[in-house]
N, CA, C and O atoms as a printed pandas DataFrame, in Angstrom:
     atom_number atom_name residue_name chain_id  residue_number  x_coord  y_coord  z_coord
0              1         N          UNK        A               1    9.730    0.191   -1.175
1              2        CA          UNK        A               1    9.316   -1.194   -1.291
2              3         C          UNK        A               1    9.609   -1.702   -2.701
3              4         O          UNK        A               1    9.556   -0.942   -3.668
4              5         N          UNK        A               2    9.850   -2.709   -2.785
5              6        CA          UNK        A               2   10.270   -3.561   -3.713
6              7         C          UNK        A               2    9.289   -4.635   -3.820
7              8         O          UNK        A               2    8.608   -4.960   -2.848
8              9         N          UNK        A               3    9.140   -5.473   -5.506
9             10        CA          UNK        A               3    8.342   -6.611   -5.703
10            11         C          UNK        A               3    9.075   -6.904   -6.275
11            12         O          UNK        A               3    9.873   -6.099   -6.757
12            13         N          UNK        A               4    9.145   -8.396   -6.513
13            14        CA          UNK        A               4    9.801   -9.652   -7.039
14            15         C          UNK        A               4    8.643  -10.551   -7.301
15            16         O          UNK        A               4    7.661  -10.803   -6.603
16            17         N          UNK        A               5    9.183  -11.186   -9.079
17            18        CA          UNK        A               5    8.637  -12.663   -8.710
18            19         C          UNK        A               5    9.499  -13.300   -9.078
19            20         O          UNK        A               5   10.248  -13.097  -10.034
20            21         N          UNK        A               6    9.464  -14.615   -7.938
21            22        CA          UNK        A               6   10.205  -15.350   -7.527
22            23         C          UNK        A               6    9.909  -16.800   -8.374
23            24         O          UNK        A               6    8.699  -16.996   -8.254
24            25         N          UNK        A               7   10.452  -17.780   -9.095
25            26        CA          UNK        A               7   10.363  -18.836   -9.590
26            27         C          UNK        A               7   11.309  -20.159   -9.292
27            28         O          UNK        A               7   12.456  -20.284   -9.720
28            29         N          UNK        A               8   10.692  -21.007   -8.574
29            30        CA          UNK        A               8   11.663  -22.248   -7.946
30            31         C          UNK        A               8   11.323  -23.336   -8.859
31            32         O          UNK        A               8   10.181  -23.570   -9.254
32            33         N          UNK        A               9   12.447  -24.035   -9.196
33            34        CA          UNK        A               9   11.911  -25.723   -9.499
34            35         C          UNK        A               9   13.501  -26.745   -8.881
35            36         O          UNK        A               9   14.654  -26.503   -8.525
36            37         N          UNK        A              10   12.610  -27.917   -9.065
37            38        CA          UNK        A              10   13.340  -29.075   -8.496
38            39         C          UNK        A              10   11.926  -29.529   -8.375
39            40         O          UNK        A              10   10.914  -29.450   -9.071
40            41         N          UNK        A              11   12.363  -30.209   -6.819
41            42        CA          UNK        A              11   10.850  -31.245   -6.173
42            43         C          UNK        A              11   10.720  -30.222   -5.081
43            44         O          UNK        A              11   11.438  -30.055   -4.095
44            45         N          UNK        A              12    9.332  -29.385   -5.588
45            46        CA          UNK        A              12    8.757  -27.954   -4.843
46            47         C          UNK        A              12    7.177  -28.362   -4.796
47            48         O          UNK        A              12    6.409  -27.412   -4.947
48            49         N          UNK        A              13    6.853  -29.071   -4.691
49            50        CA          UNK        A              13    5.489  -29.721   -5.026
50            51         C          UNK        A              13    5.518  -30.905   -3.890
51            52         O          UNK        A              13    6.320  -31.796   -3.611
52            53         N          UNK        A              14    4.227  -30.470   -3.361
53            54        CA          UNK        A              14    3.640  -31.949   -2.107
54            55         C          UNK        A              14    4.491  -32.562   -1.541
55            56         O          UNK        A              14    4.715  -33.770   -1.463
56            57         N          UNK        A              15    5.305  -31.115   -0.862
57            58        CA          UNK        A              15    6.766  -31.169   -0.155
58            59         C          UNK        A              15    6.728  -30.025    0.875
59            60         O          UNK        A              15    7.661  -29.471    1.455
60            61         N          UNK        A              16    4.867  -29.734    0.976
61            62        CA          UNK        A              16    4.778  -28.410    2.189
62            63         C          UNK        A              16    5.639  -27.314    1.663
63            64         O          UNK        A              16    6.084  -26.646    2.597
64            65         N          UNK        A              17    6.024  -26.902    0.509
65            66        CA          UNK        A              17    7.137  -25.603    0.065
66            67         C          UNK        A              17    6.531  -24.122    0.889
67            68         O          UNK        A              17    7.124  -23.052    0.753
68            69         N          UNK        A              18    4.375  -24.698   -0.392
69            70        CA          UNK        A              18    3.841  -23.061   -0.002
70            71         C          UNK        A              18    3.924  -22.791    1.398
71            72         O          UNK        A              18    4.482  -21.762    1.779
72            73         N          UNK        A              19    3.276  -23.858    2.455
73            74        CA          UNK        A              19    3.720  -23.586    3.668
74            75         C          UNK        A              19    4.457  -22.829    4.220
75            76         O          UNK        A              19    4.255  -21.807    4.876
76            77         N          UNK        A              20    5.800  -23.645    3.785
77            78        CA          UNK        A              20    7.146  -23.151    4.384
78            79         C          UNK        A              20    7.047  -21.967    3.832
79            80         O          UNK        A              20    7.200  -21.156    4.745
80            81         N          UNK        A              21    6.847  -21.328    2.673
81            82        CA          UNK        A              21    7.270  -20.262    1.967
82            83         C          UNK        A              21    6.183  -19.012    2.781
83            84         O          UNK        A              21    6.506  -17.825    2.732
84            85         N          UNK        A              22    5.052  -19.410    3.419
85            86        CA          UNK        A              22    4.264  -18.375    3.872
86            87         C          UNK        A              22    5.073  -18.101    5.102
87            88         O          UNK        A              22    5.874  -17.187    4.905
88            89         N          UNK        A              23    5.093  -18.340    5.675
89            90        CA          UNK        A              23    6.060  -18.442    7.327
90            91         C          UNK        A              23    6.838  -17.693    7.250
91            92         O          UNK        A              23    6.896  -16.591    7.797
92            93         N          UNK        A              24    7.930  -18.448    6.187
93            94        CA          UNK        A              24    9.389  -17.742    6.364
94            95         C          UNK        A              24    8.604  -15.991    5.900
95            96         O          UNK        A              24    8.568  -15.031    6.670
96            97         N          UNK        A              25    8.182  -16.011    4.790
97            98        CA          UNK        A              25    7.798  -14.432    4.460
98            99         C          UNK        A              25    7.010  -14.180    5.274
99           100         O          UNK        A              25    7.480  -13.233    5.905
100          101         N          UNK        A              26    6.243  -14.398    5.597
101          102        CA          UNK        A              26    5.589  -13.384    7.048
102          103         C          UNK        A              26    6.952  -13.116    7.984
103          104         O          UNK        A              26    7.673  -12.147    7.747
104          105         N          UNK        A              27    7.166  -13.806    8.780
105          106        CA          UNK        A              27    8.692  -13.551    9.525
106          107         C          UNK        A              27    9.677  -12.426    9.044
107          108         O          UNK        A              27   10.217  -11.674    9.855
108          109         N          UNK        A              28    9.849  -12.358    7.946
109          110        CA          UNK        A              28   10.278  -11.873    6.773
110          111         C          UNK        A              28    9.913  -10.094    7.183
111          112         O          UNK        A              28   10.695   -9.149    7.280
112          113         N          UNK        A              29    8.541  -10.145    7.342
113          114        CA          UNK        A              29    7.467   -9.101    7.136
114          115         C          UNK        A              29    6.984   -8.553    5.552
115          116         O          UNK        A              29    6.740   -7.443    5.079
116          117         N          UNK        A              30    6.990   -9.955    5.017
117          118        CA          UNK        A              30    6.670   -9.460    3.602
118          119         C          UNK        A              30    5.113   -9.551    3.269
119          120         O          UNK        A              30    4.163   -9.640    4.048
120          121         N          UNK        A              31    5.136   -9.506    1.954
121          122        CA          UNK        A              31    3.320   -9.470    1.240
122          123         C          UNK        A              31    3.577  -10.055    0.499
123          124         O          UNK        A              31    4.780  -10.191    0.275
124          125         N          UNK        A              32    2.500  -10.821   -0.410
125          126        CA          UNK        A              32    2.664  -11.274   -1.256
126          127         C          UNK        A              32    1.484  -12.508   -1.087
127          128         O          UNK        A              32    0.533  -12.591   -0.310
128          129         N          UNK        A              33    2.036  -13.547   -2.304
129          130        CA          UNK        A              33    1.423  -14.648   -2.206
130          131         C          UNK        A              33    2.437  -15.841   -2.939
131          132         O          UNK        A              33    3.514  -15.462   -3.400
132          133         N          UNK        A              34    2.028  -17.373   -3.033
133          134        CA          UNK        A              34    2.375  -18.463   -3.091
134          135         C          UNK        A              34    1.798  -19.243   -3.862
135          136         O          UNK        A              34    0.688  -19.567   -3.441
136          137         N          UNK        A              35    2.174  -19.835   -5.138
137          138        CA          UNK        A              35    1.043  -20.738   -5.626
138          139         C          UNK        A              35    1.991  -22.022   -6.019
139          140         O          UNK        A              35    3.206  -21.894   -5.872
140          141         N          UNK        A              36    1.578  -22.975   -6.402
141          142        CA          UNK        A              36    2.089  -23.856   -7.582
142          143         C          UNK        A              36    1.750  -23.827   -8.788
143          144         O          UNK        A              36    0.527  -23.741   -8.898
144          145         N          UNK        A              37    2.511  -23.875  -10.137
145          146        CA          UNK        A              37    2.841  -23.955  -11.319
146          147         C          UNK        A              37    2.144  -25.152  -12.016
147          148         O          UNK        A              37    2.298  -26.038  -11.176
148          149         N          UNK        A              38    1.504  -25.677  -12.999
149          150        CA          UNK        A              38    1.229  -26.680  -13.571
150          151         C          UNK        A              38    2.500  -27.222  -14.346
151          152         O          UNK        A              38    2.474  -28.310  -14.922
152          153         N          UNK        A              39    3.415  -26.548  -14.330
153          154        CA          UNK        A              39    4.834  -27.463  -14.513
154          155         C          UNK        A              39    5.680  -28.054  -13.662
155          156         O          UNK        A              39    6.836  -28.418  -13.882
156          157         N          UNK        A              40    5.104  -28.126  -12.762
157          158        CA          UNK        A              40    5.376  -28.586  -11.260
158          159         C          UNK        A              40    6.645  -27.380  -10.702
159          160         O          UNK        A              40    7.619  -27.912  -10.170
160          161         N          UNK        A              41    6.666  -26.165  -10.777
161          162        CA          UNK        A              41    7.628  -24.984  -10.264
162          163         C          UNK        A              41    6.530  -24.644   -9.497
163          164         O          UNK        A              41    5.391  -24.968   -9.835
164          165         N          UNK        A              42    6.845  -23.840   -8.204
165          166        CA          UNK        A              42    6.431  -23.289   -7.485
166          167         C          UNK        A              42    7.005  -21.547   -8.135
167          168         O          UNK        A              42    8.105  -21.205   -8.569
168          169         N          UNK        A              43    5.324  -20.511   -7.894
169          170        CA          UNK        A              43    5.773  -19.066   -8.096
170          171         C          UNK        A              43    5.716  -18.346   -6.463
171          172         O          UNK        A              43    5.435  -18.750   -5.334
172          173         N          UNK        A              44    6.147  -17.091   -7.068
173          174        CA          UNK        A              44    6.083  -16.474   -5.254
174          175         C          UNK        A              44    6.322  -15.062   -5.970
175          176         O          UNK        A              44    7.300  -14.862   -6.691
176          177         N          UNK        A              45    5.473  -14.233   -5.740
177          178        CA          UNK        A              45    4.933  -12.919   -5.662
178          179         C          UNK        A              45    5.118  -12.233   -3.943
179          180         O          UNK        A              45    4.381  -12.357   -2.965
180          181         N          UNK        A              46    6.506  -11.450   -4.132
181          182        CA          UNK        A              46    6.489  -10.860   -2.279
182          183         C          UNK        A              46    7.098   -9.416   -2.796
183          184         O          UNK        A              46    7.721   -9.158   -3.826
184          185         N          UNK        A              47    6.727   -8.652   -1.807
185          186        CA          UNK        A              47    6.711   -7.342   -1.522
186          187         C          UNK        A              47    7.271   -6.905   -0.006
187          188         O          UNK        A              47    6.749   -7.111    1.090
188          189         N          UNK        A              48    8.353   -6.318   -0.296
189          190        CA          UNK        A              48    9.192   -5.566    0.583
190          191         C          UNK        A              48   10.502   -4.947    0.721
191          192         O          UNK        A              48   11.141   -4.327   -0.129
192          193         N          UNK        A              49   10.834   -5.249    2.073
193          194        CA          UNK        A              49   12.247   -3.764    1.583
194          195         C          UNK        A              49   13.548   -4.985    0.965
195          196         O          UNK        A              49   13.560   -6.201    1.156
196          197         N          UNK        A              50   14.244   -4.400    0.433
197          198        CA          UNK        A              50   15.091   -5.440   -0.631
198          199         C          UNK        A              50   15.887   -6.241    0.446
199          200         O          UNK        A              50   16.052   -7.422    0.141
200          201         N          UNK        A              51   16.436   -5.833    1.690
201          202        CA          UNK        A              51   16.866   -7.138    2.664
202          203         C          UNK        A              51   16.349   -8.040    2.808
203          204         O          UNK        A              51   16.866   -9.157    2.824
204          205         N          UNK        A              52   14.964   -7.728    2.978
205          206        CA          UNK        A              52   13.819   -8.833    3.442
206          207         C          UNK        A              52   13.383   -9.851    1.996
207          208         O          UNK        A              52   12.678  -10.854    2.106
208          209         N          UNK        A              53   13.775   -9.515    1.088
209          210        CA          UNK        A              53   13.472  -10.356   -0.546
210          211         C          UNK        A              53   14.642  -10.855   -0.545
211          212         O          UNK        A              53   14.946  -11.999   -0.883
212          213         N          UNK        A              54   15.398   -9.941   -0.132
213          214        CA          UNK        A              54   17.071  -11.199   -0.496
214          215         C          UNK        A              54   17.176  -11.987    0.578
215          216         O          UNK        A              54   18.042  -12.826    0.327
216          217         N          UNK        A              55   16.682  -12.161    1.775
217          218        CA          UNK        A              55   16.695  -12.487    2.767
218          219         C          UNK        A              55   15.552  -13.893    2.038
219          220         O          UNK        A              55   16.175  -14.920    1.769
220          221         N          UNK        A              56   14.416  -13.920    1.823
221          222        CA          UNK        A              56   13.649  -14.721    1.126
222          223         C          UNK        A              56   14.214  -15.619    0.108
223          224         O          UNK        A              56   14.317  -16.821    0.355
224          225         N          UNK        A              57   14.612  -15.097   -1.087
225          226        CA          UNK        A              57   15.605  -15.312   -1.880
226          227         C          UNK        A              57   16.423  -16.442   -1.649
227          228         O          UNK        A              57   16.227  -17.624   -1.930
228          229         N          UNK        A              58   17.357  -15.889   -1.100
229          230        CA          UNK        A              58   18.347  -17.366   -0.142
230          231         C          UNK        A              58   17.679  -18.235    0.407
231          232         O          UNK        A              58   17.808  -19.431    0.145
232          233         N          UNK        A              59   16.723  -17.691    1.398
233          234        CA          UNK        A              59   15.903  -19.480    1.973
234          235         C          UNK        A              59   15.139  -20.224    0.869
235          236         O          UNK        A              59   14.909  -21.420    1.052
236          237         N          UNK        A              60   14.694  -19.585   -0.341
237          238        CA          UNK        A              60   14.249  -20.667   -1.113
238          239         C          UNK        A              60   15.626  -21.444   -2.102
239          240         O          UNK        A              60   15.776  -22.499   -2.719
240          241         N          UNK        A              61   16.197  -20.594   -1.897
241          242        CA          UNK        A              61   17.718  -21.786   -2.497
242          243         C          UNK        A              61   17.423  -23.232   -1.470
243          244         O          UNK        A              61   17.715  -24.287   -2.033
244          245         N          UNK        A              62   17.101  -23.307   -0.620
245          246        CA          UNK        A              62   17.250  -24.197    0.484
246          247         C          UNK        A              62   15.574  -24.859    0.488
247          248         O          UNK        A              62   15.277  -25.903   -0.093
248          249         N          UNK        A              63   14.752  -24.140    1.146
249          250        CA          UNK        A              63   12.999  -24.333    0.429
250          251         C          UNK        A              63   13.404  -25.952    2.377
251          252         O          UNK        A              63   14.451  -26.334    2.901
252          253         N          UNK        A              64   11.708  -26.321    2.697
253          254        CA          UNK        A              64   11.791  -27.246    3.854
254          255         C          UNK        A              64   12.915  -28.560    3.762
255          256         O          UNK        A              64   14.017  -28.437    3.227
256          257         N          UNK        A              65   12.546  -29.506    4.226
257          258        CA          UNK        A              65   13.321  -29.877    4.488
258          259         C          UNK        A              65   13.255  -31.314    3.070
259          260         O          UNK        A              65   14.180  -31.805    2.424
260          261         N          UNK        A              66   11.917  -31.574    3.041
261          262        CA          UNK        A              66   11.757  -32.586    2.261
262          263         C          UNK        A              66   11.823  -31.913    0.247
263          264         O          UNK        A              66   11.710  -32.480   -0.840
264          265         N          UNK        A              67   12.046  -30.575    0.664
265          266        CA          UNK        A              67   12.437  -30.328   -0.920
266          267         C          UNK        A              67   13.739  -30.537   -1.355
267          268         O          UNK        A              67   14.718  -30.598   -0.612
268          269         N          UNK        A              68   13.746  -30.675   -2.876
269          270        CA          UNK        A              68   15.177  -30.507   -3.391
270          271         C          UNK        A              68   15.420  -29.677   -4.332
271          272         O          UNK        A              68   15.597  -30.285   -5.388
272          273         N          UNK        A              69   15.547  -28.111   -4.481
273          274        CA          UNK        A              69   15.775  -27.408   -4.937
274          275         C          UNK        A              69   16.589  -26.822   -6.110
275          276         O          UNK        A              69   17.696  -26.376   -5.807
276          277         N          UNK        A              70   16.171  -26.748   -7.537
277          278        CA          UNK        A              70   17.209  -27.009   -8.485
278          279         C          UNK        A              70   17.501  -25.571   -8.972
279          280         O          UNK        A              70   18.659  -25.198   -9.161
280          281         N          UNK        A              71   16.558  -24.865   -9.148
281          282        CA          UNK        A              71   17.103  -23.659   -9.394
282          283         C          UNK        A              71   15.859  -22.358   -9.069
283          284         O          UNK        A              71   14.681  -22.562   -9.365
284          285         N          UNK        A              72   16.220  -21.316   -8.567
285          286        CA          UNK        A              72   15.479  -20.033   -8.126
286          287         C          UNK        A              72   15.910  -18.730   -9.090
287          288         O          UNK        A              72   17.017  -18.192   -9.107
288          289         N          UNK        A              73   14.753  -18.376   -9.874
289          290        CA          UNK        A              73   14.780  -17.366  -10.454
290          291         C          UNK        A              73   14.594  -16.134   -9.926
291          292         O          UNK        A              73   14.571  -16.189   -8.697
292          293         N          UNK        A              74   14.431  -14.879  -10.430
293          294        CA          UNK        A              74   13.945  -13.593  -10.036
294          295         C          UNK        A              74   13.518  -12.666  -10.666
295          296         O          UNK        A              74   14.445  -12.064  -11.207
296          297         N          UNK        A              75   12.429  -12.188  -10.896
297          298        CA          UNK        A              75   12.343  -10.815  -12.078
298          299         C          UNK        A              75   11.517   -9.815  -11.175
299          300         O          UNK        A              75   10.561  -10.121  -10.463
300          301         N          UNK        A              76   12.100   -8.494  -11.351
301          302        CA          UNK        A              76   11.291   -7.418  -10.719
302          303         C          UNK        A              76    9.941   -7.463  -11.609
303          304         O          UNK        A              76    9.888   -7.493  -12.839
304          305         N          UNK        A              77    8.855   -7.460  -10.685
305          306        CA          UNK        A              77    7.497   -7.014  -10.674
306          307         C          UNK        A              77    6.928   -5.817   -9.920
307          308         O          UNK        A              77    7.380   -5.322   -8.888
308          309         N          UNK        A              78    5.582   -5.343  -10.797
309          310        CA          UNK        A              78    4.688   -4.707  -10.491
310          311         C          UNK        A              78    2.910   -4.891  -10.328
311          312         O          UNK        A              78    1.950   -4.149  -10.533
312          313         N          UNK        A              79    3.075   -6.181   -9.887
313          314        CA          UNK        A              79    2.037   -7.106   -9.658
314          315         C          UNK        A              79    1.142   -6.463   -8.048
315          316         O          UNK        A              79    1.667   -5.888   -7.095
316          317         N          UNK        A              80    0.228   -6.691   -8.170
317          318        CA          UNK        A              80   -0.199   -6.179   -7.122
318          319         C          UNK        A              80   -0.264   -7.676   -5.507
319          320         O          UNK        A              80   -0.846   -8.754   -5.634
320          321         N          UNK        A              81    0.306   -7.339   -4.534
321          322        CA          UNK        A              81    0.736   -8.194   -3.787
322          323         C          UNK        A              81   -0.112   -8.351   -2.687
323          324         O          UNK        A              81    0.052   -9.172   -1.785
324          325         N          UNK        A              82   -1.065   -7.508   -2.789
325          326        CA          UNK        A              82   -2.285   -7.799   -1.843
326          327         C          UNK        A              82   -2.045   -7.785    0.133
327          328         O          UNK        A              82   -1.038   -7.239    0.585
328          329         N          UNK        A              83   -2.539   -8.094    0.588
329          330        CA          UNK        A              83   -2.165   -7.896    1.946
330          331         C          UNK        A              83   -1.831   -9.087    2.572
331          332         O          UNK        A              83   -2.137  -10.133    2.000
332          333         N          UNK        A              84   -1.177   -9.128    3.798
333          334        CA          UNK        A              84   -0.128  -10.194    4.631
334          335         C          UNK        A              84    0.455  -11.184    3.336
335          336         O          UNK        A              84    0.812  -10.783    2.228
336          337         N          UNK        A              85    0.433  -12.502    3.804
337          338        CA          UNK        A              85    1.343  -13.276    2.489
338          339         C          UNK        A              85    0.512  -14.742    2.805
339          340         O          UNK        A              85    0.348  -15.477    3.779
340          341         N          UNK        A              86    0.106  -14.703    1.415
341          342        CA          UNK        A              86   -1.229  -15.744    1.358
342          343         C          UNK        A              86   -0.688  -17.100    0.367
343          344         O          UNK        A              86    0.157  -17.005   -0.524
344          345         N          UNK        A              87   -1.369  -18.291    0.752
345          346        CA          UNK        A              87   -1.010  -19.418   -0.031
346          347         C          UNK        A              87   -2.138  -19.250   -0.901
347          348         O          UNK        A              87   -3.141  -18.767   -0.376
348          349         N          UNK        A              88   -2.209  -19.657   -2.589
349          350        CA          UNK        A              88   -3.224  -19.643   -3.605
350          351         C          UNK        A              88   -3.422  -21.057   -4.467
351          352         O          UNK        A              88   -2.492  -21.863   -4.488
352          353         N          UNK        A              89   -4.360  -21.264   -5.005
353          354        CA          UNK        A              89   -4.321  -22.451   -5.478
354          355         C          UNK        A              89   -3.756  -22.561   -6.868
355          356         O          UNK        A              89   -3.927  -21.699   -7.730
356          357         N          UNK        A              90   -2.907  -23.946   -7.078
357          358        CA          UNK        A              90   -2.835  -24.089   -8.581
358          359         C          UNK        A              90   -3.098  -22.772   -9.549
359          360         O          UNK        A              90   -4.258  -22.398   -9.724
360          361         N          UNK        A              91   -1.790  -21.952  -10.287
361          362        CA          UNK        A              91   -2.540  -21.605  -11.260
362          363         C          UNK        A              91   -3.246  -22.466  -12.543
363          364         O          UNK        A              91   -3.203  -23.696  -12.554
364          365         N          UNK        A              92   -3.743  -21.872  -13.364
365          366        CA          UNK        A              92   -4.336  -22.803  -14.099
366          367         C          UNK        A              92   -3.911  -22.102  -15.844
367          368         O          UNK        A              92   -3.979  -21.053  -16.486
368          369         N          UNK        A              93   -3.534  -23.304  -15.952
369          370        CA          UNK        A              93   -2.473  -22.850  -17.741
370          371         C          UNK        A              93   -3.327  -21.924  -18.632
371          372         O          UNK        A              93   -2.893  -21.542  -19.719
């Protein structure tokens, strides 16, 4: 198993992203979780086998339908990813 965290910006905010982003990773069969950024970026903390993250990966290049996606980061983590794949609130700076 593999962890990633994942970092999106564009317009990822009150555009249903975390939503979308729980779905697709459950489907996925990943772990993890979902929050929004106070810089208006969306983060994403997921856990699984590296198809299924690159598989993730690519759909947030893309993110629903009403986002516009400017750029997706990646850094391996060792964050603890907790169980199924959960939406979280706002972190807070």
């Amino acid at each position: 198993m593999t962890t990633q965290r994942i970092l999106v910006s564009g317009r990822v905010q009150r555009v249903g992203y975390r939503d979308w982003t729980v779905r697709t990773a459950k489907g996925l069969g990943l772990r993890g979780w979902v929050r929004n950024l106070n810089d208006g970026r969306v983060e994403i903390l997921a856990d699984g086998d590296e198809e299924a993250l690159g598989a993730l990966v690519d759909a947030c290049r893309e993110g629903p339908a009403l986002a516009r996606v400017e750029n997706v980061s990646t850094l391996p983590d060792n964050g603890d990813p907790g169980k199924g794949f959960t939406k979280r609130l706002t972190a807070v700076a």
